[in-house]
C-alpha positions as CSV (number, residue, x, y, z in Angstrom):
1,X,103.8,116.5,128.7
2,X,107.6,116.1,127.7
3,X,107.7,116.6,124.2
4,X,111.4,115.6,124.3
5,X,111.0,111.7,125.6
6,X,107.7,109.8,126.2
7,X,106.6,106.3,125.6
8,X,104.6,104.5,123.2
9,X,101.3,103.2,123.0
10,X,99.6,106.3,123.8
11,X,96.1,105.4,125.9
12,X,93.6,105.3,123.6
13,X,90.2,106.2,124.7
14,X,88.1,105.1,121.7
15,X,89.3,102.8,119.1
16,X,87.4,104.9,116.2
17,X,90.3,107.6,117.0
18,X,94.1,108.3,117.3
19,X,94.9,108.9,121.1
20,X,94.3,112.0,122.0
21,X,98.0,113.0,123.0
22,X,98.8,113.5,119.4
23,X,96.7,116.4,119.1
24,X,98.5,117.9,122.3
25,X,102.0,117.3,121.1
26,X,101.2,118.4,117.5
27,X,100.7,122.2,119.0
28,X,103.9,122.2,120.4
29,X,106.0,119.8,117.2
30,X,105.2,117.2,114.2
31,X,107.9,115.4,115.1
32,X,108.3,114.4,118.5
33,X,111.1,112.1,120.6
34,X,109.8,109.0,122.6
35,X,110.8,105.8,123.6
36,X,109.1,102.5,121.9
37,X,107.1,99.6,124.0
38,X,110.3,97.5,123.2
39,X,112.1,100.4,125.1
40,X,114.1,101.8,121.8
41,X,114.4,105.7,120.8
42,X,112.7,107.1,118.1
43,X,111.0,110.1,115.9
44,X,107.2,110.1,115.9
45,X,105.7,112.2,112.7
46,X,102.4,113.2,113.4
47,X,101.8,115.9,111.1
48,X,100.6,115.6,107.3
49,X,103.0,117.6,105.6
50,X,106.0,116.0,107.5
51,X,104.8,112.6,107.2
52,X,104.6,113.4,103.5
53,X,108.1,114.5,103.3
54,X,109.6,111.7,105.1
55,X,108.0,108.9,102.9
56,X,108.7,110.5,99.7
57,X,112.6,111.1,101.0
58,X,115.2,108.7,100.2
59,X,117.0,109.3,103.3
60,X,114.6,107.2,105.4
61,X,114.5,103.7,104.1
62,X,113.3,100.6,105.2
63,X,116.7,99.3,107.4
64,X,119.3,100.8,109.5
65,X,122.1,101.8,107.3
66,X,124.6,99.4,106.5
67,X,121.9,96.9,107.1
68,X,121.2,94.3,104.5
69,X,117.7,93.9,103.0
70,X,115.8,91.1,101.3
71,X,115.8,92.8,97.4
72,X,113.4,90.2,96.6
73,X,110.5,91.7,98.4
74,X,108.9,94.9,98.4
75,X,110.6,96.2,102.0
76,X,113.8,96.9,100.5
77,X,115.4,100.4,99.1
78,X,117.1,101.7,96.3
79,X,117.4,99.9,92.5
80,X,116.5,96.7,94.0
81,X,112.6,98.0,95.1
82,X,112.4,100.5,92.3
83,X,112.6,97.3,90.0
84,X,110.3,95.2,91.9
85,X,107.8,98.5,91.9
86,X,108.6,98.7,88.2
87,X,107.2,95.5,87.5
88,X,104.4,94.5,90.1
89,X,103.0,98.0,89.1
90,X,102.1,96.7,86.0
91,X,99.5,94.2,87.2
92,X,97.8,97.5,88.4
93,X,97.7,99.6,85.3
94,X,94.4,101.2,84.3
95,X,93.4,98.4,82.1
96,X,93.9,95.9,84.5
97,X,92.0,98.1,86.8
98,X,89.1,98.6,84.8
99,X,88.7,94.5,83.8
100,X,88.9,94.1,87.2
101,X,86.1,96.7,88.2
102,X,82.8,94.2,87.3
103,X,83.8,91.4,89.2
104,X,84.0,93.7,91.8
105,X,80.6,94.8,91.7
106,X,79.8,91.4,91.0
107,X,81.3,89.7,94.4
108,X,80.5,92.6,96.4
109,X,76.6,92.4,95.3
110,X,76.6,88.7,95.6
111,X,77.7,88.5,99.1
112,X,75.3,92.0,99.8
113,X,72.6,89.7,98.3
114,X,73.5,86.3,100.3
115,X,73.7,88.6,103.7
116,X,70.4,90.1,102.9
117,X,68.9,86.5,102.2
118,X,69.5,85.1,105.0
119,X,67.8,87.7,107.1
120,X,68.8,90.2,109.8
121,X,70.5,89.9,112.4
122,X,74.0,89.9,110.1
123,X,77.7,90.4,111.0
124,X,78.7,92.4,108.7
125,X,82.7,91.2,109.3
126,X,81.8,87.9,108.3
127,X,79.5,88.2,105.8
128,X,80.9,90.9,103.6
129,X,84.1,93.0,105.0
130,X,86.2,89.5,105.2
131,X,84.9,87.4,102.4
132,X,84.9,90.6,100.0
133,X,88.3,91.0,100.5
134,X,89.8,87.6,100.4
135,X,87.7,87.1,97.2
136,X,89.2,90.1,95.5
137,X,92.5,89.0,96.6
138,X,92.0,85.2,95.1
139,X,90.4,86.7,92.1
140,X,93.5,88.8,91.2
141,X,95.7,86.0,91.7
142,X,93.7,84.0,89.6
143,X,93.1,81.0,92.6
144,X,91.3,78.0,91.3
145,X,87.9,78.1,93.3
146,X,88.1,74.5,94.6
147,X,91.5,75.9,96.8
148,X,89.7,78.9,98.1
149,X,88.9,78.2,101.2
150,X,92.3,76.6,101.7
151,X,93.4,79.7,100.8
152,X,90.8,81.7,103.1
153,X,92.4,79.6,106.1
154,X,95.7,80.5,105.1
155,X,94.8,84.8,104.5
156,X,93.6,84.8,107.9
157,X,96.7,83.4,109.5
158,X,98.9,85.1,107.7
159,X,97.0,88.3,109.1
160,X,98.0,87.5,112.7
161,X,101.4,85.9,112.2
162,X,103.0,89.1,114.2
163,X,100.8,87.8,117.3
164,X,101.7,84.3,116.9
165,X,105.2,81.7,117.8
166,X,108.1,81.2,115.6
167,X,106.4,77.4,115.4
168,X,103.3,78.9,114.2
169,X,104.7,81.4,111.6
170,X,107.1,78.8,110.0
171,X,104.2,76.4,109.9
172,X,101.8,79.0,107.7
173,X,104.6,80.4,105.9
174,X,105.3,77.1,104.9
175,X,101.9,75.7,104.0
176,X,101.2,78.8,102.0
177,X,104.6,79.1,100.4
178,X,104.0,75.6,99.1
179,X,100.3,76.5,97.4
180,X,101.9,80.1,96.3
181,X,105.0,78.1,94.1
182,X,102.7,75.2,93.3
183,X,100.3,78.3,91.7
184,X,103.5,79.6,89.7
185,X,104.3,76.4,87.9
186,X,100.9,76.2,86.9
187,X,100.7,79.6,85.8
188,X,103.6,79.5,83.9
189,X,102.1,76.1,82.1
190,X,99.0,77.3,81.6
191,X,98.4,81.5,82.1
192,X,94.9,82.9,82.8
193,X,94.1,86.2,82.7
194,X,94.9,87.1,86.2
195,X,97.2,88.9,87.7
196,X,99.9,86.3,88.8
197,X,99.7,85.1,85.1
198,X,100.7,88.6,83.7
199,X,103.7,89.1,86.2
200,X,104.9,85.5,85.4
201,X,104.7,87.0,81.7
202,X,106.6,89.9,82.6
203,X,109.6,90.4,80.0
204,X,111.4,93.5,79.5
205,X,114.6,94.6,78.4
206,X,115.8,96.5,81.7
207,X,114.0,95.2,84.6
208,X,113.9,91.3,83.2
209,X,111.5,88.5,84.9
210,X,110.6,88.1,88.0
211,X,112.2,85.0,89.6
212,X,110.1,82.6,91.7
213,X,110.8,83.9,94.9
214,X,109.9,87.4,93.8
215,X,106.6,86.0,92.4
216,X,106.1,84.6,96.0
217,X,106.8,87.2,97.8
218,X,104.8,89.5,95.8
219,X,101.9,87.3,96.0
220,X,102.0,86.8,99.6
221,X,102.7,90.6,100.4
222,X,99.1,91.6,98.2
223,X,97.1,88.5,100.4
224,X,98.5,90.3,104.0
225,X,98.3,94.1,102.9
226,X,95.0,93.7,100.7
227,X,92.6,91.8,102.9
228,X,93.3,93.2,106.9
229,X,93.2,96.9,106.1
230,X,90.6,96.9,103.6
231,X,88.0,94.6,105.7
232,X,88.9,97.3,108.7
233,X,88.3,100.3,106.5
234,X,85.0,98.7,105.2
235,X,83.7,97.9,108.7
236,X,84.8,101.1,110.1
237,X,83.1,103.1,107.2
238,X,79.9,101.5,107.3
239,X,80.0,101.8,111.0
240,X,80.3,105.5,110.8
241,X,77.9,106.1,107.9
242,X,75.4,104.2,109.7
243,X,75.9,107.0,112.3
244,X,76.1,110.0,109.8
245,X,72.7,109.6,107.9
246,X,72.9,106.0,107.0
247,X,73.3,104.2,103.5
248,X,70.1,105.2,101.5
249,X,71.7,108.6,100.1
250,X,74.6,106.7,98.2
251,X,72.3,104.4,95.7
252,X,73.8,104.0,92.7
253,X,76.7,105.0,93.5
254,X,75.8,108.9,94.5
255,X,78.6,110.4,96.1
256,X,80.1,107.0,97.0
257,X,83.6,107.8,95.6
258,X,84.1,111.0,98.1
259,X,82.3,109.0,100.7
260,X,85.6,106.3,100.5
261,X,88.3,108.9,100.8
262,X,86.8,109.8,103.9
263,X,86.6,106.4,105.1
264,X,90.2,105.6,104.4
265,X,91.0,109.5,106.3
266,X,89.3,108.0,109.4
267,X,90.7,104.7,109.7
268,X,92.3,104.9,113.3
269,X,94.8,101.8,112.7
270,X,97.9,101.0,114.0
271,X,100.1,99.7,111.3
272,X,102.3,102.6,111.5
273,X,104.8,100.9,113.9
274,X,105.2,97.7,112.0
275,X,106.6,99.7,109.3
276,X,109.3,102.2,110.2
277,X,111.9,104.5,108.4
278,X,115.8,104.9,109.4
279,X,117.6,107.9,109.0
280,X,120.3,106.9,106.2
281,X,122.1,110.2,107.1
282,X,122.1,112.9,109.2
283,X,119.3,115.8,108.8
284,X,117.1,118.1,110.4
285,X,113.8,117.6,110.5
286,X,111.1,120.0,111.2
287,X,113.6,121.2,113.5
288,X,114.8,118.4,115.3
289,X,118.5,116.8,114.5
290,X,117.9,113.8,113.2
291,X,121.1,111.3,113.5
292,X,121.6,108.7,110.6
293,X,120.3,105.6,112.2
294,X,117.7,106.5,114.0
295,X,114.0,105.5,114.1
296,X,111.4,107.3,112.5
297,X,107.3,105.9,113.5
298,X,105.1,107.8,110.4
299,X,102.0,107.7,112.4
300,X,99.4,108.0,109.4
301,X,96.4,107.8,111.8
302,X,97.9,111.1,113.3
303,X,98.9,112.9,110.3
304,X,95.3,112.0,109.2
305,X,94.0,114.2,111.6
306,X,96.1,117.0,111.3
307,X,93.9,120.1,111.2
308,X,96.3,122.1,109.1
309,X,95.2,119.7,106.2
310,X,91.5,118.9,107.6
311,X,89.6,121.3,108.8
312,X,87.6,119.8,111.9
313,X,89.5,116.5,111.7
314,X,88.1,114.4,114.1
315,X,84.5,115.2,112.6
316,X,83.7,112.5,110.0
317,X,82.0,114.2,107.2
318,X,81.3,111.8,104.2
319,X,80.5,114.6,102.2
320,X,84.1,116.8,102.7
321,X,85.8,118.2,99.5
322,X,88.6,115.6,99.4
323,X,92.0,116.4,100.3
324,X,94.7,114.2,99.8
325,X,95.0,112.4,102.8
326,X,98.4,109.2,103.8
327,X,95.6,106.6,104.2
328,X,98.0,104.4,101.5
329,X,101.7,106.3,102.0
330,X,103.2,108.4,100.0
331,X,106.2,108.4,98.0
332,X,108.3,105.2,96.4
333,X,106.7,102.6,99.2
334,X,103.1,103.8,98.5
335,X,100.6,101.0,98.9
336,X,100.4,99.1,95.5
337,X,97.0,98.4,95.7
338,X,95.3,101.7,96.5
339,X,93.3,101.5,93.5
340,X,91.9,98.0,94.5
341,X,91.1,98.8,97.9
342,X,89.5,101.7,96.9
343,X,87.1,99.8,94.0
344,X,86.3,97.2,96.8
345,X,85.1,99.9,99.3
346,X,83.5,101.4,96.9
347,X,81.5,98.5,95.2
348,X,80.7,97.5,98.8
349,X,78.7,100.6,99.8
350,X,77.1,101.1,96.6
351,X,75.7,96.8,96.8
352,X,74.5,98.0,100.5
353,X,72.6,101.1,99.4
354,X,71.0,99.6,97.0
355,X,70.1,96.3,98.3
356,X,69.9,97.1,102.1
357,X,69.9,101.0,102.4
358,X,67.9,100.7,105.6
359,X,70.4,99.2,107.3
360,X,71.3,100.0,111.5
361,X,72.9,98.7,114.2
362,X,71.8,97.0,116.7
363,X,74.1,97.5,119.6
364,X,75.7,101.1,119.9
365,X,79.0,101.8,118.2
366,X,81.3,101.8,121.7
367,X,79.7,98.3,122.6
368,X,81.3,96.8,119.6
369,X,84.3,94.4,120.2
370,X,87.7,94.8,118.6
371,X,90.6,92.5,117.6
372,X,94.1,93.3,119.2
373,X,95.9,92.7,116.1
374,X,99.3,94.0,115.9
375,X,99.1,95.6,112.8
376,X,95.9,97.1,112.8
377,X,93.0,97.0,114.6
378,X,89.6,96.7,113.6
379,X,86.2,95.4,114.5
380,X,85.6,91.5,115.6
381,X,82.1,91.9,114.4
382,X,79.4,94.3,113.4
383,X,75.7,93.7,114.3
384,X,73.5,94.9,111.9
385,X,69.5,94.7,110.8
386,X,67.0,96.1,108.5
């Protein structure tokens, strides 16, 4: 293969795995040349520790120098998103975190209980990966219950807006932007002790309030980065513990926290090329010339895999020593709500070992179906009994 110019996707053969091309060109380069499906140039990173480098260096940002972001939401640069970062972060301090932890537990042993109820066959996607999620999500945000399942509606299309018309994005966007500002007057009339509450609260001396828009954007960014990725990691993970001994070894919480890290490692999505970096100036990396302007694809799914960080990559081991793996980023743009995601995996597997630990599939793993989402893949259901 020509490591200088080839074209993305790459074929891949199983959906549980990065294409196997990566793992050619990474012997030869971690960064690599190639040409987008929308036909543009650009830098692929497919090794951990340059993937590391380049989202922790403020010489890639979010746009094309010279090119105008929106510094009310999280995907812009500089002062602007270390502000935002400044003061979203603090709906996710450890205190927050740890109030947060029982209901948790709670809505992830509620819907293990309902699923378990109603008697197997189950879809696991339905039952627990999607509702978990959202629920989190509408928990946080401190969602009056009556509106859930509005808001369930509305989580769901955001999710796909990438795949969808103009008509149809405006349309959402618009529906949900209307409940999202509604929710901020009331919060500001009447706080609860929620997350959207404290950051309406916010005051400080440097980084002042957050204005409306901010709030919205903020809001809307946790519902379409919390619930996707997280359901897909939850699926994936039970899919492949199912496979690696099954679910009876992590009751009560035994090993579960290790187990997650692993899950997260193996998560084969494609989100990477939603999301890239710009060269802001010229540099050499890993030694390629980089030229300010161009287009750098972090492929975490890659990097992931890298055997210079994990040994035996591909193998997935729910027991490995864990080693800090780009499941959430790295660097300024790191995923704000690693620590959630985390909690939810984990309260999920923990509920299932202890209520269900027999649990098996009951089609093999390759016969499952997939979505063809644009940002990330995952699976459209998982049959399960016990």
């Amino acid at each position: 293969m020509d490591i200088q110019s080839f074209t993305l996707p790459f074929e891949r053969r199983s959906p549980y795995h990065p294409p196997a091309d990566y793992a050619e060109l990474r012997r030869e380069s971690p960064v690599v040349r190639t040409i987008t499906a929308s036909g543009e140039p650009a830098w692929v990173v497919i090794g951990a520790d340059i993937a590391q480098q380049v989202l922790s260096d403020r010489r890639f940002g979010v746009a094309k120098p010279g090119v105008p972001t929106d510094k009310e939401s999280l995907l812009c640069d500089g002062d602007a998103h270390a502000r935002l970062r400044r003061v979203i972060s603090r709906g996710f301090g450890a205190r927050a975190m740890e109030s947060l932890r029982p209901r948790v537990d709670e809505m992830a042993d509620r819907f293990v209980v309902e699923l378990f109820e109603a008697g197997p066959p189950a879809d696991l996607v339905s039952k627990l990966a999607r509702p978990l999620t959202l629920a989190v999500i509408t928990e946080m945000l401190g969602v009056p219950v009556d509106d859930r399942a509005r808001f369930y509606k509305w989580a769901e299309a955001v999710s796909v807006l990438i795949a969808e018309t103009d008509a149809g994005y405006v349309e959402t966007w618009m529906e949900l932007a209307g409940f999202l500002g509604e929710l901020i007057v009331a919060k500001r009339a009447n706080p609860g002790d929620d997350l959207l509450s404290a950051l309406v609260a916010v005051r400080d001396a440097d980084d002042g309030t957050l204005n409306d828009r901010e709030l919205l954007l903020a809001a809307a960014a946790l519902l379409s980065g919390g619930q996707l990725t997280t359901a897909n990691a939850l699926s994936i993970g039970v899919v492949k513990l199912i496979q690696t001994g099954g679910l009876a070894g992590f009751a009560g919480g035994e090993g579960v926290a290790v187990a997650v890290e692993e899950m997260l490692r193996h998560q084969a999505g494609i989100s990477g090329e939603a999301f890239p970096r710009w060269a802001q100036t010229d540099l050499e990396l890993a030694g390629q010339c980089v030229a300010a302007g161009d287009m750098v694809i972090v492929r975490l799914e890659a990097a992931n895999r890298d055997p210079a960080r994990f040994p035996d990559p591909d193998r997935f081991d729910p027991g490995r020593a864990p080693v800090p793996h780009l499941k959430f980023g790295h660097g300024p743009h790191r995923c704000i709500g690693a620590a959630v995601a985390r909690m939810e995996l984990a309260a999920a597997i923990t509920a299932l070992a202890n209520r269900v630990p027999e649990l098996a599939m009951t089609c093999h793993p390759d016969e499952i179906s997939w979505t063809d989402h644009p940002l990330d893949s995952g699976p459209a259901a998982v049959p399960v009994t016990w």
